[in-house]
C-alpha positions as CSV (number, residue, x, y, z in Angstrom):
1,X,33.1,-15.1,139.4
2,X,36.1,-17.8,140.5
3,X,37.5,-18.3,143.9
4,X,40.4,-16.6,142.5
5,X,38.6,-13.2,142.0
6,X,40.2,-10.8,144.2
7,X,38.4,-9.3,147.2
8,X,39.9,-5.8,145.5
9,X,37.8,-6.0,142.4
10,X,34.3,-6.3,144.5
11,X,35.3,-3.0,146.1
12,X,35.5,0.8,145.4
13,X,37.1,4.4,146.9
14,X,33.3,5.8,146.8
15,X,30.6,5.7,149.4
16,X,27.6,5.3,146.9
17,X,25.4,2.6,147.9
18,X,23.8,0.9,151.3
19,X,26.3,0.0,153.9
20,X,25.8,-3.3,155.0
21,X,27.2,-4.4,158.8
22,X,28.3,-7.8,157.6
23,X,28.1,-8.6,153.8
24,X,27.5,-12.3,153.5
25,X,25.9,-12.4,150.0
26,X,29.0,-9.8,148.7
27,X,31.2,-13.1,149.7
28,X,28.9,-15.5,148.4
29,X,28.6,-14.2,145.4
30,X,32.8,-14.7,145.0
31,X,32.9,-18.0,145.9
32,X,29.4,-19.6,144.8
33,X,30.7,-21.6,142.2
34,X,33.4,-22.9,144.3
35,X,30.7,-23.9,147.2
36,X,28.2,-25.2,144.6
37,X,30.8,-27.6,143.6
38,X,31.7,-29.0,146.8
39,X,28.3,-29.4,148.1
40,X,27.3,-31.2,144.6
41,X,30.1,-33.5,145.5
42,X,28.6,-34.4,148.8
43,X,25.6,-34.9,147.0
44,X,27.3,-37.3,144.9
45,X,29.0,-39.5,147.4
46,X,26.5,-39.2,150.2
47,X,28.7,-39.3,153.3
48,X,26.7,-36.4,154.7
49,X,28.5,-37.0,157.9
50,X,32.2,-37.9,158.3
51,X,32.5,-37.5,155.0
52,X,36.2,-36.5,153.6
53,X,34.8,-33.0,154.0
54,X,35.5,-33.1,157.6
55,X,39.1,-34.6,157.5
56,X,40.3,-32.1,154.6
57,X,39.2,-29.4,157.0
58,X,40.3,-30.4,159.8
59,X,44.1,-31.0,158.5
60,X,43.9,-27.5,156.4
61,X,42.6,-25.9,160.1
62,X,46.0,-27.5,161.1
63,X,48.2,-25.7,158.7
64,X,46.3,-22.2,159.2
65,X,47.1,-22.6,162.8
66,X,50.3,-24.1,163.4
67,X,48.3,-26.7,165.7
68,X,49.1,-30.6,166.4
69,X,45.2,-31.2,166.0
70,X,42.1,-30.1,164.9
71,X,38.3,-31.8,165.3
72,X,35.4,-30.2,163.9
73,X,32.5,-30.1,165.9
74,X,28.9,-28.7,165.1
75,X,28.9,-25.8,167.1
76,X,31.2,-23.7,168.9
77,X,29.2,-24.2,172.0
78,X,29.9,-27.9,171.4
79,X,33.6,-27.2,171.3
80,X,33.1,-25.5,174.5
81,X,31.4,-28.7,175.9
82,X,33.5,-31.4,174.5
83,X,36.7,-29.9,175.7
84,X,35.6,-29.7,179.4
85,X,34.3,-33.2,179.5
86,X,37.6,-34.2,177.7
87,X,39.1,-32.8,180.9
88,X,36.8,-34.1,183.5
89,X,35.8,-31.5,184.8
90,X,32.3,-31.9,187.0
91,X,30.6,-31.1,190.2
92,X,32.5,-28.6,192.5
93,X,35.5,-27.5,189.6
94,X,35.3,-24.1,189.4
95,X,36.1,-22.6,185.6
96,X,37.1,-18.6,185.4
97,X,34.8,-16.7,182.3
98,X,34.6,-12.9,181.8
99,X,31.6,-11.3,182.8
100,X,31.3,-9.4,179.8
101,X,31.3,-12.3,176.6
102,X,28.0,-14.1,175.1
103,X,25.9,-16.8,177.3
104,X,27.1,-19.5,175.4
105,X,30.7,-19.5,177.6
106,X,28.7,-19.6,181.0
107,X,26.0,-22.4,179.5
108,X,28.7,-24.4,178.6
109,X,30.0,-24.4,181.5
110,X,26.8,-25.7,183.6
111,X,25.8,-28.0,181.1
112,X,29.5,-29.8,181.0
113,X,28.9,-30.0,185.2
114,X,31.1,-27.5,186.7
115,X,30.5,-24.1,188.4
116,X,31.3,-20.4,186.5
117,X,33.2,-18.1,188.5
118,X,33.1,-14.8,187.0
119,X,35.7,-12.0,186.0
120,X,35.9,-8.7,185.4
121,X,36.9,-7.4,182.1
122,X,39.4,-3.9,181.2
123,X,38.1,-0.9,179.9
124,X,41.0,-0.3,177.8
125,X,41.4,-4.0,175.8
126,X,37.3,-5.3,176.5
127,X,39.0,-8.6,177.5
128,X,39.4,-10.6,181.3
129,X,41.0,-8.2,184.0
130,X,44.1,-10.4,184.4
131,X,44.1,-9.1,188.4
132,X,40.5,-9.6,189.1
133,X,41.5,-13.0,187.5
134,X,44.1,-13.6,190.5
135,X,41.8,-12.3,193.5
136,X,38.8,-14.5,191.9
137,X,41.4,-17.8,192.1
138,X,42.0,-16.6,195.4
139,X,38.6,-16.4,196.5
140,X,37.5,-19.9,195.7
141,X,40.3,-21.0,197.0
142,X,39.7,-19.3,200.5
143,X,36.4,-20.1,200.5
144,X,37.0,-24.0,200.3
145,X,33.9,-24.8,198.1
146,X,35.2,-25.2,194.7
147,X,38.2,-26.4,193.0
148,X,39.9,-24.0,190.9
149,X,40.0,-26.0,187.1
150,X,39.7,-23.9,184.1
151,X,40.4,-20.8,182.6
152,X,38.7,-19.3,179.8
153,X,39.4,-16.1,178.7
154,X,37.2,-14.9,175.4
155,X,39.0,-12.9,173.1
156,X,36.0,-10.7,172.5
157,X,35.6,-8.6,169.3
158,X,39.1,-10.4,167.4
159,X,41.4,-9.6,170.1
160,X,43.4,-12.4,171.8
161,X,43.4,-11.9,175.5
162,X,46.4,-11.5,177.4
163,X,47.7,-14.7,177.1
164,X,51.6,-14.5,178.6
165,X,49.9,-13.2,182.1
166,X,46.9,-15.7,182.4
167,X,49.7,-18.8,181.5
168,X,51.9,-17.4,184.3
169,X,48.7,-17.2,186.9
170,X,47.2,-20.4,185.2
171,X,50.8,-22.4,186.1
172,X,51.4,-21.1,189.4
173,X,47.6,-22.4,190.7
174,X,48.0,-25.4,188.1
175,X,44.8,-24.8,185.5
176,X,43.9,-25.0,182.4
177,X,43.3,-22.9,179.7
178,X,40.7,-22.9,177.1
179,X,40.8,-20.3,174.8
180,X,37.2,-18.8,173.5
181,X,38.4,-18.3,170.2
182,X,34.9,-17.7,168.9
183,X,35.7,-14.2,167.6
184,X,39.1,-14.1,167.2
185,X,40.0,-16.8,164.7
186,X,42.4,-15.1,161.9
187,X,43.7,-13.5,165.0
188,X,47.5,-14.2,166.6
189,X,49.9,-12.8,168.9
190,X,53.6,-12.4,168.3
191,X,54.2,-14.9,165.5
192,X,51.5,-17.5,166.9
193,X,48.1,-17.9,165.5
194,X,44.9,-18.1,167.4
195,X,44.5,-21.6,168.1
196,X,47.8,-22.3,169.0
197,X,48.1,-19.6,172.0
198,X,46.4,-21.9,174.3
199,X,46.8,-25.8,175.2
200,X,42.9,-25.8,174.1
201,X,41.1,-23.4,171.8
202,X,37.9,-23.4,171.1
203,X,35.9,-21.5,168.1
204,X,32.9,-20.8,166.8
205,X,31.7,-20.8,162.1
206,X,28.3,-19.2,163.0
207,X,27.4,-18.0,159.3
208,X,28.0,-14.1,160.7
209,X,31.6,-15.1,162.2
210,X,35.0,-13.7,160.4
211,X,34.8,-17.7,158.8
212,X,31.7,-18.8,159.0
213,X,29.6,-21.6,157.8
214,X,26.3,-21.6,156.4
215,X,24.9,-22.8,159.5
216,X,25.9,-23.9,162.5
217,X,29.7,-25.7,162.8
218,X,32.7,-25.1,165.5
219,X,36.2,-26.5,165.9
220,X,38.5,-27.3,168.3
221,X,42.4,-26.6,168.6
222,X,45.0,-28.7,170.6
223,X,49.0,-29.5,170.8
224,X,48.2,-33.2,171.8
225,X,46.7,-35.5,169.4
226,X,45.8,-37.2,172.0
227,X,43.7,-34.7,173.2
228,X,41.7,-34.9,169.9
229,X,41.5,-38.1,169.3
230,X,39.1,-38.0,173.3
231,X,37.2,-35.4,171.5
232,X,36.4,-37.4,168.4
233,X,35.2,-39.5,170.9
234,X,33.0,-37.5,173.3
235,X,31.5,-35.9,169.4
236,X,30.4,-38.8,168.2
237,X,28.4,-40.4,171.4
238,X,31.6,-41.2,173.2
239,X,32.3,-44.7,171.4
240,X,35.5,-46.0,170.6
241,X,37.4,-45.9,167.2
242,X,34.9,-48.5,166.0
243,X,31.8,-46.8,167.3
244,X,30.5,-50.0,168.8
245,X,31.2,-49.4,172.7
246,X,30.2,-46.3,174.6
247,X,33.8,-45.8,176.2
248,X,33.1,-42.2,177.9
249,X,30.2,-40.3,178.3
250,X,29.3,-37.9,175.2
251,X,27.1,-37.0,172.3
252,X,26.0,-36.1,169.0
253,X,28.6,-33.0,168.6
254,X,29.5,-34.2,164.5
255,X,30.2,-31.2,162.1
256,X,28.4,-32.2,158.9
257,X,30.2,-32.5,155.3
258,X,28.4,-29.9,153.9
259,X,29.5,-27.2,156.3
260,X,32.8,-28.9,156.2
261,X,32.7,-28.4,152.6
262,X,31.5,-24.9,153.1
263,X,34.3,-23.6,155.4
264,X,37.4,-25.3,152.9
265,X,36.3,-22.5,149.9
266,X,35.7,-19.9,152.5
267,X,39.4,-20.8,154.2
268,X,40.9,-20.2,150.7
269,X,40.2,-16.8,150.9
270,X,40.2,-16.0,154.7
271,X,43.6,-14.8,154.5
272,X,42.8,-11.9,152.1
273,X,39.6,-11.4,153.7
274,X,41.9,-10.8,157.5
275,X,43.8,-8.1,155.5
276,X,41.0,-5.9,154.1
277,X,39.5,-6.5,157.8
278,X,42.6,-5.0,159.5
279,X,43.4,-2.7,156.4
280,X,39.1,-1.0,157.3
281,X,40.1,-1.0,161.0
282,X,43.1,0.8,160.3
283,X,40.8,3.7,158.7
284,X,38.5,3.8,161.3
285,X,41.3,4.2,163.7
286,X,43.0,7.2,162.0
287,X,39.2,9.0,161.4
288,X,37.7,8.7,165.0
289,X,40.9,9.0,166.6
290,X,40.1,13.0,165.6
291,X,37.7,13.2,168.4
292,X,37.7,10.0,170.6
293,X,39.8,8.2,173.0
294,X,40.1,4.9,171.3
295,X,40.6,1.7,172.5
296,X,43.7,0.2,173.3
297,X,45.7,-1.5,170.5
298,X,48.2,-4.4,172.3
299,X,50.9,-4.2,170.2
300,X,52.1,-8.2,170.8
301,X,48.8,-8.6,169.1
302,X,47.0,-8.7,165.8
303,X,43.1,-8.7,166.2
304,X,40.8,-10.7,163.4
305,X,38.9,-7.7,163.7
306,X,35.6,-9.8,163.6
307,X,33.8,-6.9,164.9
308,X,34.7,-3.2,165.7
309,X,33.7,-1.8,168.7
310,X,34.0,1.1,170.3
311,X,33.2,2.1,174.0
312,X,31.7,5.6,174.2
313,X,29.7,7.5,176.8
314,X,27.3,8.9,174.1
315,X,26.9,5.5,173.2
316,X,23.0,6.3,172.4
317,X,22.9,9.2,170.7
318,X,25.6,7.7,168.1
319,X,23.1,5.1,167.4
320,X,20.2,7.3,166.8
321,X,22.7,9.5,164.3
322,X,23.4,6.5,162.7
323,X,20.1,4.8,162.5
324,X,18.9,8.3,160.9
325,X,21.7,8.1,158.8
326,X,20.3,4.3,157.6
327,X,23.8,2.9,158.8
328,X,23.1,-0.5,160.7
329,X,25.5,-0.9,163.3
330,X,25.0,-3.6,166.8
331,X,25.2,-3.3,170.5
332,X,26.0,-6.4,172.2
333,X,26.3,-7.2,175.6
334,X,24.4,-5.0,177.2
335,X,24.2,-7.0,180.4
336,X,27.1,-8.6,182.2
337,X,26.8,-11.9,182.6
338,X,26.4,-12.2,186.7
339,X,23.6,-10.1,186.1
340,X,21.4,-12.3,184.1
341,X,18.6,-14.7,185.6
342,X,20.2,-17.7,184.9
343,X,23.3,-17.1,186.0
344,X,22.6,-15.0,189.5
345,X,23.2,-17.6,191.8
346,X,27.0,-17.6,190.6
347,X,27.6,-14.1,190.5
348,X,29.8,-14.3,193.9
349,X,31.9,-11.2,195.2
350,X,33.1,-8.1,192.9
351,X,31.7,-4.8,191.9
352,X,32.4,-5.6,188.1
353,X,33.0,-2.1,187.6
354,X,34.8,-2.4,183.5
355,X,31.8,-4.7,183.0
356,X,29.1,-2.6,184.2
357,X,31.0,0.4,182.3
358,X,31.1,-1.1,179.4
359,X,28.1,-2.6,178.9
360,X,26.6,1.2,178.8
361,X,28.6,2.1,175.8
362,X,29.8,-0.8,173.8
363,X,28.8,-0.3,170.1
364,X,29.9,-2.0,167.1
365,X,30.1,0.0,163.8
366,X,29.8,-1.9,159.9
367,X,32.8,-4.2,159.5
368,X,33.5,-6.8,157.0
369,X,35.8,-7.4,153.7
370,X,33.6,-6.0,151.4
371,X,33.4,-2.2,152.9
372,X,34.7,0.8,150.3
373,X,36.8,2.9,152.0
374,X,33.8,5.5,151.1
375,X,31.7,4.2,152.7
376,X,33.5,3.8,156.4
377,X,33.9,7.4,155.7
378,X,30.2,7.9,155.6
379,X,30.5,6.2,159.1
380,X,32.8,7.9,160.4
381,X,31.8,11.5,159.6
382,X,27.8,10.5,161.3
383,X,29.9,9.4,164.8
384,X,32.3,12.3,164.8
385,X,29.3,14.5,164.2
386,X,28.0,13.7,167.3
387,X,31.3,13.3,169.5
């Protein structure tokens, strides 16, 4: 089977069959020639690290995204890492995260030097309460302790975050703004692609991400190519062009050829693979909308649909229906983030009330390229049985 095998032909109308919550080996099996190839060729020429791999990726990242810039990294926790120290930010900066968004955001914070300030999230789009946002700035500001630096809103499940009202409240206290872009890359809102809505995006090619390696591998996203030129930097040890003098402080942040290689073939078919995504979330919309208040869609907005997640009260008895069912599905984030041990200490002022809401009924049903419109039926018919 080619790279040019359609996504179409792998796919049915009937429901026969296990269901699968992400069907990695369904893609592999379209593309394996195409990845056997490039990895031979790395093989071949033995540049397992900064190998062309890395610069055809990063220029064909470039054209998928409309940005100036694009430098692979090996993680998207490295992204994270290498763009905050590419900023300078340190001891007593305060950075803005949502409550509600995986660890890695508020580890890469502490490990790049700087303090997490947590926000609350909305019960309507999952991502950072734009107001909560504003009287968290506030805050730190009143209290004198921290300098307000960064913010990073996570656009969690595909969905960008509300970008036009965090730039307006990130200019008038002068910040920054990283976008988390682990989840929504494929995403965009309006006409501009995720990686461009931000002057920094930052994402994650975990093998179970909408593009995903086979193994660990990340990217970073910026309008100045100046900007990425520090980060090739701060990735490779911080040493200069020549990688003779340490010039900055950094460290071993390389994405290697093979995953590099890895990501180009799976790239060539992202596009379709977005479609089929937002063509299943359309059918799970028009089903469940029979019997459950869904969550919001922003209309300036076009989600990558890396997962799709629901919020519902009877969170826990959906999952037993569809465990006995044998339909996988996930439940992430279970506990905001100010709640966890390691991050107590910065939990600061705030009921968190969406967060603490939502982490009682978040849950994430099958989604991927390679669904049949049976089965999502099959889905859809065990949740509404039990709404």
């Amino acid at each position: 089977m080619t790279n040019q095998t359609k996504a179409s032909s792998l796919t049915s109308t009937d429901g026969d069959g296990p269901i699968q919550f992400m069907d990695l080996k369904a893609q592999q099996a379209r593309i394996r020639d195409k990845i056997e190839e490039r990895l031979l060729k790395v093989l071949d020429h033995g540049a397992y690290i900064n190998g062309p791999e890395l610069g055809e990726l990063e220029a064909a990242l470039c054209e998928f995204t409309g940005a100036a810039d694009c430098v692979g990294v090996a993680s998207g926790t490295d992204s994270l890492i290498i763009a905050m120290l590419g900023e300078g930010l340190g001891a007593g900066d305060a950075v803005f995260i949502p409550t509600i968004t995986y660890n890695a955001t508020a580890n890469a914070v502490l490990l790049a030097g700087a303090t997490p300030v947590f926000v609350d999230v909305r019960t309507d789009t999952f991502n950072m309460d734009v107001a909560d946002l504003a009287t968290k700035i506030e805050g730190v500001l009143e209290t004198g302790k921290l300098r307000p630096r960064m913010i990073i809103p996570v656009d969690l499940f595909g969905l960008p975050a509300d970008y036009p009202s965090i730039q307006k409240i990130a200019k008038q206290y002068n910040l920054t703004i990283m976008a988390d872009a682990a989840q929504s890359f494929g995403g965009k809102q309006g006409d501009t692609s995720v990686g461009a809505l931000a002057e920094i995006s930052s994402t994650s090619f975990f093998p179970g991400k909408g593009l995903g390696a086979y193994g660990d591998a990340g990217a970073l996203f910026t309008m100045d190519k100046e900007q990425g030129e520090i980060w090739r930097s701060i990735r490779w040890h911080g040493t200069d062009a020549q990688r003779k003098e340490s010039v900055r402080v950094g460290f071993n942040g390389r994405l290697d050829s093979m995953q590099a290689g890895v990501l180009l073939e799976k790239l060539a078919i992202f596009p379709e693979e977005l479609e089929l995504r937002a063509k299943h979330a359309a059918q799970y919309d028009v089903r469940l909308a029979e019997k459950l208040a869904m969550p919001a869609r922003d209309p300036r907005s076009q989600s990558s649909w890396g997962y799709y997640t629901l919020a519902l009260p009877n969170r826990d008895a959906v999952q037993a229906a569809l465990k006995d069912a044998s339909i996988p599905c996930a439940i992430y984030y279970t506990q905001p983030l100010h709640e966890m041990e390691a991050f107590k200490a910065y939990a600061g002022e705030g009921e968190f009330a969406g967060a603490k809401k939502l982490a009682a009924e978040f849950i994430s049903l099958p989604m991927h390229p390679y669904l049949t419109s049976g089965q999502i039926d099959r889905v859809c018919d065990v949740v509404l049985s039990v709404s």
